[in-house]
C-alpha positions as CSV (number, residue, x, y, z in Angstrom):
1,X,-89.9,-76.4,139.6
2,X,-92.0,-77.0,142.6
3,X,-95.3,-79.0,142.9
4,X,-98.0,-76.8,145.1
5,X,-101.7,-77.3,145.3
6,X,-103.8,-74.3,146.4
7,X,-107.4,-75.3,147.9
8,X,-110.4,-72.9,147.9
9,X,-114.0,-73.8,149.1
10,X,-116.9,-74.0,147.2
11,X,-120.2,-73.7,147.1
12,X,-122.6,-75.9,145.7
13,X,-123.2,-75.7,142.4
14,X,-125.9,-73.1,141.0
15,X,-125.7,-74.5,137.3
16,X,-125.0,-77.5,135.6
17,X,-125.6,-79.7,139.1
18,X,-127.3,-82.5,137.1
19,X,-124.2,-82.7,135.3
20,X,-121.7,-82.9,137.8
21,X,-123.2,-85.8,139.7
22,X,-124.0,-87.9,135.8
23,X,-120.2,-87.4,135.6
24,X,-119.1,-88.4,138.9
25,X,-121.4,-91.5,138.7
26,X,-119.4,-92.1,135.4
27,X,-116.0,-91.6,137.3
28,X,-117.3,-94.0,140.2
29,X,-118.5,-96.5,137.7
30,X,-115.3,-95.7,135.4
31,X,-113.4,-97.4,138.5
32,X,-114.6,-99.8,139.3
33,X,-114.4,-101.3,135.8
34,X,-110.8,-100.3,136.2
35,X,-110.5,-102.3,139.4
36,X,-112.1,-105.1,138.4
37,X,-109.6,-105.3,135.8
38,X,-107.1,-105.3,138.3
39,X,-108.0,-107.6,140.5
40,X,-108.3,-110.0,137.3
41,X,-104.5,-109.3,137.1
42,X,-103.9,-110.0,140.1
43,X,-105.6,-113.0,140.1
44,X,-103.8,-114.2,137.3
45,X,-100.6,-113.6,138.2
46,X,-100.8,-115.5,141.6
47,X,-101.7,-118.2,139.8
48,X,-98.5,-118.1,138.2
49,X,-97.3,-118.4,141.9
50,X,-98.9,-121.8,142.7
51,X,-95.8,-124.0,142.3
52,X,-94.7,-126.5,144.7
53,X,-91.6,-124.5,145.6
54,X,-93.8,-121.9,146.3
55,X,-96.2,-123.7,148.2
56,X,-93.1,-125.3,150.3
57,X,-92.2,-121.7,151.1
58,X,-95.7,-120.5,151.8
59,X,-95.8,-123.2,154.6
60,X,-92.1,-122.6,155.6
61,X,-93.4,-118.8,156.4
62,X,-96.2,-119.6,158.2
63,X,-94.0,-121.6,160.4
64,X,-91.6,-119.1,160.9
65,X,-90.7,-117.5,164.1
66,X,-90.2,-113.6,165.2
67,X,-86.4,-114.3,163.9
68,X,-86.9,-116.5,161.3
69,X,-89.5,-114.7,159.6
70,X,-87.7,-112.4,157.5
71,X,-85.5,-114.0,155.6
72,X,-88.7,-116.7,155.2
73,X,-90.4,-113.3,153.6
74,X,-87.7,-112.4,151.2
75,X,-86.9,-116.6,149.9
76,X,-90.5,-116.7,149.1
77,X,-91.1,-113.0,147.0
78,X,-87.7,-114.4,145.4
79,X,-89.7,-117.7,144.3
80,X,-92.8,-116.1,143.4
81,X,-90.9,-113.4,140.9
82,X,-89.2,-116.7,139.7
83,X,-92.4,-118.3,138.8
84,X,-93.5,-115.3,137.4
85,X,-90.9,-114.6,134.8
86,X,-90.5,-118.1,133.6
87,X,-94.1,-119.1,133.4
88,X,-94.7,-119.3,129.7
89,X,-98.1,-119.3,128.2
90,X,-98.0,-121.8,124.5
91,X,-100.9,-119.6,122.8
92,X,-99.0,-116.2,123.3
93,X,-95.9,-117.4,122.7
94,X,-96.6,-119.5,119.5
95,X,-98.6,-115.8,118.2
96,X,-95.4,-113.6,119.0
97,X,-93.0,-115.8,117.2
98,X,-95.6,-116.5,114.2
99,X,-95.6,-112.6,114.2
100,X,-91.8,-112.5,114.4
101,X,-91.5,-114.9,111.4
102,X,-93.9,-113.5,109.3
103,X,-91.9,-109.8,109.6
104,X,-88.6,-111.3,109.1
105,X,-87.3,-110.3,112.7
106,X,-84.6,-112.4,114.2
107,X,-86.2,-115.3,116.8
108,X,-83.7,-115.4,119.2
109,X,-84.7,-111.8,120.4
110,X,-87.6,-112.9,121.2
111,X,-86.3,-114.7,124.6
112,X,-89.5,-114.6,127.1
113,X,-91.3,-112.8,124.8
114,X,-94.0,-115.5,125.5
115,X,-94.5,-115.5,128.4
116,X,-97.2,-115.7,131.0
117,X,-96.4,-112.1,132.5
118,X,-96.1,-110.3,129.0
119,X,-99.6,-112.5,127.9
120,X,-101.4,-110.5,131.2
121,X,-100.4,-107.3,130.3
122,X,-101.6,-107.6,127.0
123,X,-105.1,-108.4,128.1
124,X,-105.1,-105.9,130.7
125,X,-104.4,-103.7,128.7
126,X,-106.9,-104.1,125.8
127,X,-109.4,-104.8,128.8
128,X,-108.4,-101.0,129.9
129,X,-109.1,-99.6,126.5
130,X,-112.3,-101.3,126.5
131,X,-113.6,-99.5,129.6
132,X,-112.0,-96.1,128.6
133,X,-114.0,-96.3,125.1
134,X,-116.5,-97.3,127.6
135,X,-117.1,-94.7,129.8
136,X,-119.2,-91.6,129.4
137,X,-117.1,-89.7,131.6
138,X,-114.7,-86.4,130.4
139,X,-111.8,-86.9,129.6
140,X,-110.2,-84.5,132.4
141,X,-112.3,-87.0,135.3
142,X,-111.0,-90.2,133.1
143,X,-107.7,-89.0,133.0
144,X,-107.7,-88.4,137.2
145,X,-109.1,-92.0,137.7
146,X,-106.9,-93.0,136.3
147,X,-103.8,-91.5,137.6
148,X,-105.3,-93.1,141.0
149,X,-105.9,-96.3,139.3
150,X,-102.4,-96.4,138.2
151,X,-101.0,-95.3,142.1
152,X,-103.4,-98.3,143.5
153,X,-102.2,-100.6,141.1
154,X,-98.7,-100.3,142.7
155,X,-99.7,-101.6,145.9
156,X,-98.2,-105.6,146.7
157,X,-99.8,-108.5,145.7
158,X,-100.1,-109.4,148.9
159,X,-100.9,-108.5,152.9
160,X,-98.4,-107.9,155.4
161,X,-97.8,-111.5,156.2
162,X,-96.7,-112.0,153.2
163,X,-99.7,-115.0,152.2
164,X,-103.3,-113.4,152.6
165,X,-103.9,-112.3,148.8
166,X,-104.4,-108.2,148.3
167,X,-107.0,-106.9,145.9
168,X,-108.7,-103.4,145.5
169,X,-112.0,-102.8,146.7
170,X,-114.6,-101.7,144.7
171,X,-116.5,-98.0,145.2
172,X,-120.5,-97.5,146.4
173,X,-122.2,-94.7,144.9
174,X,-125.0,-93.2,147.4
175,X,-128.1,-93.3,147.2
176,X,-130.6,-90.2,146.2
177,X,-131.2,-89.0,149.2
178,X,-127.5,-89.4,150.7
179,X,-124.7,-86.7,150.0
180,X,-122.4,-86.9,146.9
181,X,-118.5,-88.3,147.6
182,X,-116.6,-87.7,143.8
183,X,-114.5,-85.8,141.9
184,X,-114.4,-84.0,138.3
185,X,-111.8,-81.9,137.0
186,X,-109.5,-81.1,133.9
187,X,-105.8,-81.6,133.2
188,X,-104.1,-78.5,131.6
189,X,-101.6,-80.2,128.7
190,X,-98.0,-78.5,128.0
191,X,-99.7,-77.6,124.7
192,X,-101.7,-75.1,125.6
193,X,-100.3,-73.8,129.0
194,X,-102.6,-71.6,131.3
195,X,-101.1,-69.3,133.5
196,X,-103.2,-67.7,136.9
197,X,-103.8,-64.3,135.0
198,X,-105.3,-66.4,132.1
199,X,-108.0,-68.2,134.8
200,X,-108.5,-65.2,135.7
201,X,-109.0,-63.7,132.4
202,X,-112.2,-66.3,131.7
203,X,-111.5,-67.0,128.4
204,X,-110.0,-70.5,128.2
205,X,-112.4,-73.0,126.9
206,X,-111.5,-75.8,129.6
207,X,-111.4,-73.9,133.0
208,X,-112.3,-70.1,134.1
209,X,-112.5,-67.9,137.4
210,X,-114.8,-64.9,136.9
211,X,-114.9,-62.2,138.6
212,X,-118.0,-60.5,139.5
213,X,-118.0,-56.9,140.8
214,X,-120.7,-54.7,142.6
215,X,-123.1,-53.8,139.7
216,X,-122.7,-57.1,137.7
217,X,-124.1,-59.1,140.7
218,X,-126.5,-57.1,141.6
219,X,-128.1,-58.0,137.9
220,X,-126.8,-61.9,138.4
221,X,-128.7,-61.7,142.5
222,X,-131.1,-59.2,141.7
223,X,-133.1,-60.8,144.8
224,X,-129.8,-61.0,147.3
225,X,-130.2,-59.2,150.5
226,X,-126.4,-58.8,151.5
227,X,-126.4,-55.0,150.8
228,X,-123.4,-54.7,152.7
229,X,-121.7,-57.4,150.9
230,X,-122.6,-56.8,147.7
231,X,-119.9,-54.1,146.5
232,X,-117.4,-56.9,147.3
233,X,-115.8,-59.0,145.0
234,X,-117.5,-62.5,144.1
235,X,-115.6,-65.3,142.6
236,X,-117.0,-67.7,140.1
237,X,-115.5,-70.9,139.2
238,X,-116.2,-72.5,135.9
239,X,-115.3,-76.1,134.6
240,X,-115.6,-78.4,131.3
241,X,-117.4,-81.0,132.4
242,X,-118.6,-82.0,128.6
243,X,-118.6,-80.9,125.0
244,X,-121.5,-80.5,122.6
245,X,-119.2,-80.7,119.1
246,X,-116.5,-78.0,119.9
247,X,-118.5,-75.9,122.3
248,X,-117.8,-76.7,125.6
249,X,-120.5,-77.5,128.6
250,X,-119.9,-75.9,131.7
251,X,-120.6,-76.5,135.1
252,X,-120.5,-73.4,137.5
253,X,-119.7,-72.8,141.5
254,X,-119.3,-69.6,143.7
255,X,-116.1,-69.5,145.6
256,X,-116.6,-69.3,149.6
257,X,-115.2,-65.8,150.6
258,X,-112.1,-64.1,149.7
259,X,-109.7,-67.1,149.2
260,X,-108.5,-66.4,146.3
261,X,-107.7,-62.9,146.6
262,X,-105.8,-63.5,150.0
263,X,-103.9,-66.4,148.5
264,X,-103.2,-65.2,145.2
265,X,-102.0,-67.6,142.5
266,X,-98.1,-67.2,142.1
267,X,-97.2,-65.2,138.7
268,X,-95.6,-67.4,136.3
269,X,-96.8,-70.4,138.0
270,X,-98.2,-73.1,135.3
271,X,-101.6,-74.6,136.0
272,X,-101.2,-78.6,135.7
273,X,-104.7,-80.0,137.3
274,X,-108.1,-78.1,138.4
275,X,-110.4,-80.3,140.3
276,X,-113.8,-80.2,142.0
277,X,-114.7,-82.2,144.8
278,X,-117.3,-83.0,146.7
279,X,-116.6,-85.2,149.9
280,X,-119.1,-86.2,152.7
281,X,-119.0,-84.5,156.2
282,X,-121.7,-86.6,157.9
283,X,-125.2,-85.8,156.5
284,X,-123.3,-82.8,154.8
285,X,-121.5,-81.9,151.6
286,X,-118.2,-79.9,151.5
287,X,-117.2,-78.9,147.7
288,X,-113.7,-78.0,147.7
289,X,-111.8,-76.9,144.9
290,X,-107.9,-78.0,144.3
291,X,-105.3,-76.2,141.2
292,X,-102.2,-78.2,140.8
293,X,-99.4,-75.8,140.2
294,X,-95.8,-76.1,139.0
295,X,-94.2,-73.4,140.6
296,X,-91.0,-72.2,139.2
297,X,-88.1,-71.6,141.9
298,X,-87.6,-68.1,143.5
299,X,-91.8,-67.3,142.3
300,X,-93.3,-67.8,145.7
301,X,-93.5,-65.0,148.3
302,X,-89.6,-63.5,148.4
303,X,-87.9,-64.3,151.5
304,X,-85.7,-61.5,153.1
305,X,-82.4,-62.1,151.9
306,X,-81.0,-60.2,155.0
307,X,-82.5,-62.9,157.4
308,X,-79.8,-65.2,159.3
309,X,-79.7,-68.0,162.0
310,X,-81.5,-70.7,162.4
311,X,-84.5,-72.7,164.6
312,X,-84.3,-76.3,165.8
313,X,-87.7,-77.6,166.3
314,X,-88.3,-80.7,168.2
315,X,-91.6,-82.5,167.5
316,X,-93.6,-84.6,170.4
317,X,-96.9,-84.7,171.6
318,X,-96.6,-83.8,175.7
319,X,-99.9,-83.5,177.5
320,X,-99.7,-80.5,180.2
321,X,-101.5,-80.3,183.5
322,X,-103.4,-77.3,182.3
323,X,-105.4,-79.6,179.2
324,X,-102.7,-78.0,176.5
325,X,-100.5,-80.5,174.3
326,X,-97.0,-79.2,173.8
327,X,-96.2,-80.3,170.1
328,X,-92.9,-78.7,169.6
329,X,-89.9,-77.6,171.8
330,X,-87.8,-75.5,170.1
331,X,-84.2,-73.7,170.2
332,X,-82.7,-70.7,168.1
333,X,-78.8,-70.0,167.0
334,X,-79.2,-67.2,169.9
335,X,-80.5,-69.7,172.6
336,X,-83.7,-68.8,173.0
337,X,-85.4,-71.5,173.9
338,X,-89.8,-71.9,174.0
339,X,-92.6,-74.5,172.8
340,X,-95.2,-74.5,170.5
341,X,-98.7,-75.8,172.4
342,X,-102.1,-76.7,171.4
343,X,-104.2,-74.6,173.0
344,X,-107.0,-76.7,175.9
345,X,-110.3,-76.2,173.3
346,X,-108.4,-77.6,170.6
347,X,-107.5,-80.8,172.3
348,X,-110.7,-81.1,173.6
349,X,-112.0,-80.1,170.1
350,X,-109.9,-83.0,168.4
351,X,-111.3,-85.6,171.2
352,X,-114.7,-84.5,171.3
353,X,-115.7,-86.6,168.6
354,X,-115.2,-89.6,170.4
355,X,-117.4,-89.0,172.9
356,X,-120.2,-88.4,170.7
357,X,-119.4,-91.4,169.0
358,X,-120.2,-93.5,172.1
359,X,-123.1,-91.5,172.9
360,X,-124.1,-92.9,168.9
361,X,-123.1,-96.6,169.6
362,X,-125.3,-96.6,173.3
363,X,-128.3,-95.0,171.6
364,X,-128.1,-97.5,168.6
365,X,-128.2,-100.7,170.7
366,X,-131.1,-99.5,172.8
367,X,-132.6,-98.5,169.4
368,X,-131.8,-101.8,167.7
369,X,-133.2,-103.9,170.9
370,X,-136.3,-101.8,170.7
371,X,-136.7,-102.5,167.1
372,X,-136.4,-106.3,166.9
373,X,-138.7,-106.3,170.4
374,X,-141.4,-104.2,168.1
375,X,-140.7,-106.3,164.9
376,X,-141.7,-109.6,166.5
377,X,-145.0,-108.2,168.3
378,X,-146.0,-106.6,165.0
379,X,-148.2,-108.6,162.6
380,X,-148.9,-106.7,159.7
381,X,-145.1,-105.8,158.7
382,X,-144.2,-106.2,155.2
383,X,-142.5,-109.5,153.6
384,X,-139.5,-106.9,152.4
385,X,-139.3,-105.2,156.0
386,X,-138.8,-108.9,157.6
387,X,-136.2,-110.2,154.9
388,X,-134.6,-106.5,155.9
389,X,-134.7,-107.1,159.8
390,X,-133.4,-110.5,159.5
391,X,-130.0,-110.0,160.2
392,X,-130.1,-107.0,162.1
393,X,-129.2,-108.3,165.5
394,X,-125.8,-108.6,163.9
395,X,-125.9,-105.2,162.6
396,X,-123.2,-102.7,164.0
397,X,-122.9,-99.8,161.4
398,X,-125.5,-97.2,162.0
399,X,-125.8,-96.6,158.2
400,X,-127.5,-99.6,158.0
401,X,-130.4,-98.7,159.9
402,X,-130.5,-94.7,158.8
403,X,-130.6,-96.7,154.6
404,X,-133.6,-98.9,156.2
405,X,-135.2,-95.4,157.7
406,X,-134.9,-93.3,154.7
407,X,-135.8,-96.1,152.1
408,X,-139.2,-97.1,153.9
409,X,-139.6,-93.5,153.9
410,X,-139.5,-93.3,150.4
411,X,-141.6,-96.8,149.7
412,X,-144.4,-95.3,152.1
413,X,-145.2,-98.2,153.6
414,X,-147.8,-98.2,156.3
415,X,-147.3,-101.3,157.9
416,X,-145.3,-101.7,161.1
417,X,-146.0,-98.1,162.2
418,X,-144.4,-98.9,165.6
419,X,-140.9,-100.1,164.3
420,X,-140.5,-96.9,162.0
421,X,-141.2,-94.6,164.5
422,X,-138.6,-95.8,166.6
423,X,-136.3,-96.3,163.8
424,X,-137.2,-92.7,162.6
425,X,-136.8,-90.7,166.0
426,X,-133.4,-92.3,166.2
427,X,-132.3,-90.9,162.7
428,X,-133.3,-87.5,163.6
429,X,-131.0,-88.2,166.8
430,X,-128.4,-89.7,164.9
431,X,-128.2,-87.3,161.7
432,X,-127.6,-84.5,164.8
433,X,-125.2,-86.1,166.9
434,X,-123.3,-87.2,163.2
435,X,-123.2,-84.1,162.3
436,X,-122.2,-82.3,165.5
437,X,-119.4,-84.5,165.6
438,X,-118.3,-84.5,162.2
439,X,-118.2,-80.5,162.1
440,X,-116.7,-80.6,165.6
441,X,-113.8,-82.5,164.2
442,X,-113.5,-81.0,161.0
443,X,-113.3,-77.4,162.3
444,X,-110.6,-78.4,165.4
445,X,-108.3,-80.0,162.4
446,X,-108.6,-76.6,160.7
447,X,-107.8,-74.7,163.2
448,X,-104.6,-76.7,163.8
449,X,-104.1,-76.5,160.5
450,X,-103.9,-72.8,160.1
451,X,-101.9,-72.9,163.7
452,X,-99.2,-74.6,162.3
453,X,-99.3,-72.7,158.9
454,X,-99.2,-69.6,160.7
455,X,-96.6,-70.3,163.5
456,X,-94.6,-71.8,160.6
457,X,-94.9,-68.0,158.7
458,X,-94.3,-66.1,161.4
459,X,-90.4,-68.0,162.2
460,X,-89.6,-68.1,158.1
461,X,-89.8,-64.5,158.7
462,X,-87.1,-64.2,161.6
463,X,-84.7,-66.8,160.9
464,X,-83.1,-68.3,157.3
465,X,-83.3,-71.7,158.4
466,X,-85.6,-74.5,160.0
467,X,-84.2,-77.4,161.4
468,X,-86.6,-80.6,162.0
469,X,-85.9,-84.3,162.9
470,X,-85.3,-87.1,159.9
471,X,-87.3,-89.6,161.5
472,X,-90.3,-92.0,160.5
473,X,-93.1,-90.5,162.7
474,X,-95.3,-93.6,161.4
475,X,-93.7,-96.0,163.7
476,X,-93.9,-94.5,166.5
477,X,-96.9,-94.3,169.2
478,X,-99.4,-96.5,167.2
479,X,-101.2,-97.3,169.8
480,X,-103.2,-96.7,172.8
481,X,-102.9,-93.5,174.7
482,X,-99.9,-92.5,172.9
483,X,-101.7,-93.2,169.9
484,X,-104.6,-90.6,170.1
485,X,-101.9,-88.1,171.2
486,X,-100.1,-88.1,168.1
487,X,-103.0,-88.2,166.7
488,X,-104.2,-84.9,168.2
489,X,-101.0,-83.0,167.4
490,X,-100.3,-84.5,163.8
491,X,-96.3,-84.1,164.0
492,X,-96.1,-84.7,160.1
493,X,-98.8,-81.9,159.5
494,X,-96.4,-79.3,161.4
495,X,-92.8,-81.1,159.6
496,X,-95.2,-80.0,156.1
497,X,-95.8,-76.3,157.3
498,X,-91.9,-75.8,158.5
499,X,-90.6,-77.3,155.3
500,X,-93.0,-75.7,153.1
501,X,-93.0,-71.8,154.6
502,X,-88.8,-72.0,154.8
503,X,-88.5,-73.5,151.0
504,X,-84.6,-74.5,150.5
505,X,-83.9,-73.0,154.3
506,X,-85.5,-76.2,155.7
507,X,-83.4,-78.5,156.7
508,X,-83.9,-82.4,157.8
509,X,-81.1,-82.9,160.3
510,X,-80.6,-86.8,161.6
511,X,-82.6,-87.4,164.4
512,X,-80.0,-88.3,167.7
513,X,-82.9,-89.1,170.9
514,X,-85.9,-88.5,172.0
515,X,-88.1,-85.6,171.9
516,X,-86.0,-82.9,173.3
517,X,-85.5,-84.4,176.3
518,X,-81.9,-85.4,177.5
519,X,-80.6,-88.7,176.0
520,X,-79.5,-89.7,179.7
521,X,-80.2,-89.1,183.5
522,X,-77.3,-86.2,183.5
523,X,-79.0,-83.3,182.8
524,X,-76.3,-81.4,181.4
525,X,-75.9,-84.3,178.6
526,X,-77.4,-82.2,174.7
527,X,-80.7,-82.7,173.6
528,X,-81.5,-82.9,170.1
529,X,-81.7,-79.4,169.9
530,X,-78.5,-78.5,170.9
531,X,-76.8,-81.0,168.4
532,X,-78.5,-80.0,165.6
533,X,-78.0,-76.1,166.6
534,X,-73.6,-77.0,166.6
535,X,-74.5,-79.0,163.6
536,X,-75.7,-76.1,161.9
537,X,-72.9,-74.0,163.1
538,X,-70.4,-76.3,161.8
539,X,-72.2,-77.0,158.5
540,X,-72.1,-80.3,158.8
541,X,-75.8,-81.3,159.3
542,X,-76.2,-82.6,155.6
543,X,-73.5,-84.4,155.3
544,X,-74.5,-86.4,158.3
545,X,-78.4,-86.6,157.2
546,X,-77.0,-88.1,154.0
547,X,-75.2,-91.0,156.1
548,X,-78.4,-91.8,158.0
549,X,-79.3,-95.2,158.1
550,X,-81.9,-96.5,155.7
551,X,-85.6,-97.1,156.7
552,X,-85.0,-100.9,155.5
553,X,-82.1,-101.3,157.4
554,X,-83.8,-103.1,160.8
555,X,-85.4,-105.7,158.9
556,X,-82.4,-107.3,158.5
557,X,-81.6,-107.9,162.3
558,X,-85.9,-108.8,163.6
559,X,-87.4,-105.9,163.1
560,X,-88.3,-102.5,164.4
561,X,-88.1,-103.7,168.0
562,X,-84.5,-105.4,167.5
563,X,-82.9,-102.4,166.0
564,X,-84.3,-100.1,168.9
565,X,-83.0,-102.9,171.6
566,X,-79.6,-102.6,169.7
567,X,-79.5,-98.8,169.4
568,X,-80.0,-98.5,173.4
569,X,-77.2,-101.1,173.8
570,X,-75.1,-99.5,171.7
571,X,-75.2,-96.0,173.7
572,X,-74.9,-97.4,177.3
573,X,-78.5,-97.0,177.7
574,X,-78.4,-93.5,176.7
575,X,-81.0,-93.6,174.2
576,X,-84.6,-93.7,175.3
577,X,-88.2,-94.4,173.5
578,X,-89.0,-90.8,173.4
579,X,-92.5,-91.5,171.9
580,X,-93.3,-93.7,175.2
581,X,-92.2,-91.3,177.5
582,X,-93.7,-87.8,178.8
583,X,-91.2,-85.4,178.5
584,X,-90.4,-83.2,181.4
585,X,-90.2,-79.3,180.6
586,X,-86.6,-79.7,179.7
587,X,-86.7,-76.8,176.7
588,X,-88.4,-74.1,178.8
């Protein structure tokens, strides 16, 4: 069985809109009770840490050098779990074992029943209950908070550097007049299954798709004026967002274009999770809609059996002279050799919001200097319009200013005319150049997107098997030019597409160099490419991705920037920092 989530657009909702946002102010609300709790846990248990070993080992760390530091690291998370586990709390412990006695269980089980730990987890958890019993929210949105909650709580206790103290942060619901950012949905239980022919169907009592032909919209949109369109299919989403007794309240959407008909739901795939959600694109809402599926294996789209050889793909991020980013070099079991390339608008499209951005950032300092200068000649501004403008020569986000815009708006306060005009013409400014940027991005990613997704369809249909570099693309290029190159052809993103359009064929071969290129100054020396390609021949590409060396494994020698010093050593200076270097046009 094989996790999938399918994602169709939405519009915004036509019925039962009230509803949706009461219950995704009860979701945002719903957390952060939840996190609140959490960082109460938190709190309590590094209390438990405040020992004077601890503290010794605290100091020891923060004195530690670039070779010292991680054993420093590992001696003090020893200490701390330590303290944790043998930190006994009197009241608990004197409770559990009066419990004990009074059942007749045997006492010496009972070894660190008591203590501290097992007394915080106790009160969390009644705390939990509290807020669940709490909340006004469904119980499909309660049950996805807290499936995040429960991810977020596994995060450490602590930063990076191993001492600054790591808590959740807490959620802000917008305003009125500002665009919705939450999510609602319903889990589908293993007791009462629902296949895609029984959404379909629009009979379940928890989520339904209807379908609405020619004649039955035209009595739904009796006023529409897509003639053309309206013999066409229309999609309607339903979804449980509350229950009067047994008879469920629904909430209802129209489904952006012909989605779902194009990207059928696969038969005998079981539906696990429907969500809605609405996320903030600038001044703009996008409603998206996501089904969890458990896909059984062999139920997706049938591969040709009759398809053989395979496809080495090489991923990098090489800018060309001609504005195009080469984001894949790759090599077949016949030698063919080519590269996969962003076209020149999309990497302009992908960088294009940065420009607007400074545009944003010049145009709100002028903005801001004009304001205080017309603040402090005014006489007649209000006491609450001062207290507001206090601080604002320290002010850098522009949603500061846009809140101030729009709530005098709504107060209608007179005074000051001359500071909310200027703050006003630079929201209408701002809300365009926001939203040019935003929708600039958003539609460049996209594209790339369905680039990758389609490139990645078109090769699962010639060859039987995909073969893509092991490596941890996170580490590499994190900064600076290098950075906003990865950046712009999203590696991972096209690693996803391969592995998902080949299924089983995809294979993650250990990664031997750096992008393509040839691991030394002899040209005839393999690439990547090659390697993997005899790999495959020889079938042994598994059994060497299965004796790759662990992600953990350069901690123990300094780090990251050790274990690469060592590797280049180790190969006679054969091995190069691929993701620092251009590659040349080797794979052509």
């Amino acid at each position: 069985m094989t996790l999938r989530v399918y994602l169709y657009g939405l519009r915004p909702p036509h019925e039962g809109a009230d509803l949706v946002r009461a219950q995704m102010r009860a979701a945002n609300d719903y957390r952060n009770d939840l996190v609140q709790v959490e960082r109460g846990r938190r709190w309590a248990i590094r209390r438990l840490h405040d020992t004077p070993h601890v503290r010794d080992l605290e100091e020891t760390l923060r004195q530690a050098t670039r070779s010292t530091r991680v054993a420093a690291l590992r001696a003090l998370e020893a200490a701390r779990a330590r303290a944790e586990w043998s930190a006994v709390d009197p009241e608990y412990d004197a409770w559990v074992r009066g419990l004990a006695e009074a059942e007749g269980y045997d006492l010496s089980a009972l070894d660190g029943a008591g203590t501290a730990r097992a007394a915080i987890r106790e009160r969390e958890g009644e705390l939990r209950r509290g807020a669940r019993a709490l909340t006004t929210a469904h119980w499909g949105t309660y049950l996805g908070i807290e499936a995040a909650h429960d991810q977020a709580r596994k995060a450490p206790l602590y930063a990076e550097d191993g001492l600054t103290p790591s808590d959740p942060r807490f959620l802000s619901w917008p305003r009125d007049y500002e665009p919705l950012d939450g999510q609602v949905g319903v889990q589908i239980q293993a007791t009462r299954p629902l296949s895609g022919a029984d959404l379909l169907a629009a009979k379940d009592s928890r989520v339904r798709i209807q379908v609405l032909r020619g004649e039955e919209r035209r009595q739904r949109d009796p006023g529409s004026t897509a003639s053309a369109a309206i013999d066409a299919e229309q999609h309607r989403l339903w979804l449980r967002v509350g229950s009067d007794g047994k008879r469920p309240i629904w909430a209802k959407w129209n489904m952006r274009g012909m989605r779902l008909r194009k990207r059928a739901i696969p038969d005998g795939a079981a539906i696990k999770w429907v969500r809605v959600s609405c996320r903030r694109e600038a001044t703009r809402e996008r409603w998206t809609c996501e089904i969890t599926l458990d896909v059984p294996d062999g139920s997706m789209r049938a591969r040709d059996p009759r398809l053989s050889g395979a496809i080495a793909v090489e991923l990098g991020w090489w800018p060309q002279d001609d504005g195009s980013m080469v984001v894949g070099a790759w090599l077949d079991s016949d030698g063919e050799r080519g590269q996969l390339r962003l076209p020149p608008r999309l990497v302009t499209g992908i960088a294009k919001p940065d420009g607007i951005r400074s545009v944003m950032d010049t145009l709100r300092n002028s903005m801001r200097d004009a304001v205080l200068r017309a603040l402090a000649e005014s006489r007649d501004a209000s006491p609450w319009v001062r207290r507001e403008l206090a601080s604002a020569h320290l002010w850098e986000s522009p949603r500061r200013f846009r809140r101030l815009c729009l709530e005098w708006a709504a107060r209608r306060d007179d005074t000051a005319k001359p500071v909310y005009e200027i703050l006003d013409a630079w929201r209408i400014r701002h809300e365009h150049l926001w939203d040019y940027a935003e929708g600039a991005r958003g539609e460049a990613l996209r594209e790339r997107r369905e680039l990758y997704r389609v490139t990645a369809a078109r090769w699962s249909r010639r060859y039987a098997h995909v073969l893509v570099p092991d490596r941890d693309l996170s580490r590499e290029a994190r900064w600076g030019e290098e950075s906003d190159r990865r950046f712009a052809a999203s590696p991972q993103q096209l690693r996803d597409a391969l592995c998902h359009a080949f299924g089983q064929g995809a294979h993650k071969v250990l990664w031997v160099g750096a992008h393509g290129v040839p691991e030394s100054d002899d040209e005839d020396a393999p690439t990547w490419l090659e390697t993997a390609i005899e790999q495959w021949r020889d079938g042994k590409y598994v059994e060497r991705a299965r004796k790759r060396r662990k992600s953990t494994d350069h901690l123990e020698k300094g780090g990251a920037w050790a274990a690469r010093k060592a590797r280049k050593r180790a190969g006679g200076g054969r091995q190069n920092d691929g993701a620092r270097k251009e590659a040349p046009n080797a794979a052509e």
